[in-house]
C-alpha positions in Angstrom: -34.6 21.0 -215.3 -32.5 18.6 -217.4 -33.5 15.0 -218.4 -32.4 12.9 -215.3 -33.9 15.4 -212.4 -36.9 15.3 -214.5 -36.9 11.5 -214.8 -36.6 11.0 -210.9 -39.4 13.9 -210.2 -42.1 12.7 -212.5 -41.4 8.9 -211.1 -42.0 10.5 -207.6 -45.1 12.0 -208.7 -46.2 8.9 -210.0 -45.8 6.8 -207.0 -47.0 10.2 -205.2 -51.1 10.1 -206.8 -50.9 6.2 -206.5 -50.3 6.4 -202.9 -52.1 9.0 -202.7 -49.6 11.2 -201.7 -50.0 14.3 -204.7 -53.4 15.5 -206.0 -53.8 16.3 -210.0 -55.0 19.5 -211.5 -55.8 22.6 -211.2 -59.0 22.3 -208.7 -57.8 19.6 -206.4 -54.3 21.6 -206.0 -56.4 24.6 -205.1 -58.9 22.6 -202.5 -55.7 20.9 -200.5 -53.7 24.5 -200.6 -57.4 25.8 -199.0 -57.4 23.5 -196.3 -53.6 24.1 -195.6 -52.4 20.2 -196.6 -50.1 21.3 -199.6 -47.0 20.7 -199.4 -45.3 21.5 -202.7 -46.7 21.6 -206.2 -45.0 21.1 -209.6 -46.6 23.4 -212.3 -46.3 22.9 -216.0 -44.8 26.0 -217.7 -47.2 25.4 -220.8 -50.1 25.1 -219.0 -52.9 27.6 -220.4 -52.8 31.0 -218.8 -56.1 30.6 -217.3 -54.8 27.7 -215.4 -51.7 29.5 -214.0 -53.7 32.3 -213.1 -55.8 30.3 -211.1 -52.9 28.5 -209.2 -49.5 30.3 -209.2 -51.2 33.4 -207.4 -52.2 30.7 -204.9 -49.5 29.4 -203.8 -47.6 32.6 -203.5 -50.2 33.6 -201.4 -49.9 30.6 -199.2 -46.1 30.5 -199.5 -46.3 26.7 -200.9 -43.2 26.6 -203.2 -43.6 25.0 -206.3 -41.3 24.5 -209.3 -42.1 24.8 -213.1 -41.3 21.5 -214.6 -41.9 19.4 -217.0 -44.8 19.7 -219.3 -48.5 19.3 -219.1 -48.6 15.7 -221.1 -44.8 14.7 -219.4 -46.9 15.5 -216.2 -50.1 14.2 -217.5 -48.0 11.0 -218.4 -46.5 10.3 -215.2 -49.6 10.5 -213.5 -51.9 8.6 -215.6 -53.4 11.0 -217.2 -53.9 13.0 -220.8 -51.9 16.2 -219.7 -51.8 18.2 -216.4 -51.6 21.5 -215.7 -50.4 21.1 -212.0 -49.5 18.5 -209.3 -49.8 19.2 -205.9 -48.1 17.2 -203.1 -49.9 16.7 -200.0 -47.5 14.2 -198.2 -44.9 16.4 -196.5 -41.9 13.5 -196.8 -42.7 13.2 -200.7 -42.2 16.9 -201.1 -39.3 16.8 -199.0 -38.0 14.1 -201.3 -39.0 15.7 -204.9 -37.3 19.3 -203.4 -34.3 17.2 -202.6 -33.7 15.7 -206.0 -34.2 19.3 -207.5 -32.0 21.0 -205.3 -29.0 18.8 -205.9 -29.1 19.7 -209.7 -27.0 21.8 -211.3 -28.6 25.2 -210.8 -31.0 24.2 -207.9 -34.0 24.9 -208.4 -34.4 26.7 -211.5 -37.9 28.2 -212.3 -38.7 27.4 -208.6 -41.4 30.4 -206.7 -42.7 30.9 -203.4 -40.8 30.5 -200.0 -42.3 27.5 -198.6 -43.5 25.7 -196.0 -41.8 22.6 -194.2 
């Protein structure tokens, strides 16, 4: 993911948790892929392996595609927090959004898993 995708997706993210739109970390991503409201996730490719063993097997199972972006402290940053593992989006017009911006990079959506759901 180069510099300017990853601008534009972090500051949708942002705006995402402040509308309330995206969920932060590894338990809330989990609890809204549960109950069937996740839309797409962003996970941070440094996030410890105990983390991504806990999510990324997750959302393959419940074919929720996700990206691996930026970092955990980018991420963290962008949505008011320390660092974050994960970011799940809930609001289906967000995540149509964020996919959007990634797909009309060079290279699509590079690091991208799972199939998805619209």
């Amino acid at each position: 993911m180069d510099a300017r995708v990853e601008r534009k997706v972090l500051g949708l993210l942002g705006l995402g948790v402040r509308g309330r739109g995206a969920v932060v970390g590894v338990e809330q991503v989990r609890q809204a892929a549960y109950r069937n409201r996740l839309a797409f996730a962003v996970v941070a490719p440094d996030a410890s392996r105990h983390s991504r063993a806990k999510i990324v097997p997750l959302l393959m199972g419940r074919h929720v595609r996700y990206v691996e972006g930026p970092t955990a402290a980018a991420l963290g940053a962008a949505v008011g927090r320390v660092s974050a593992a994960v970011v799940g989006v809930v609001d289906p017009a967000l995540a149509k959004g964020i996919r959007a911006v990634i797909d009309a990079a060079p290279g699509g959506m590079t690091g991208s898993r799972g199939e998805g759901r619209e």
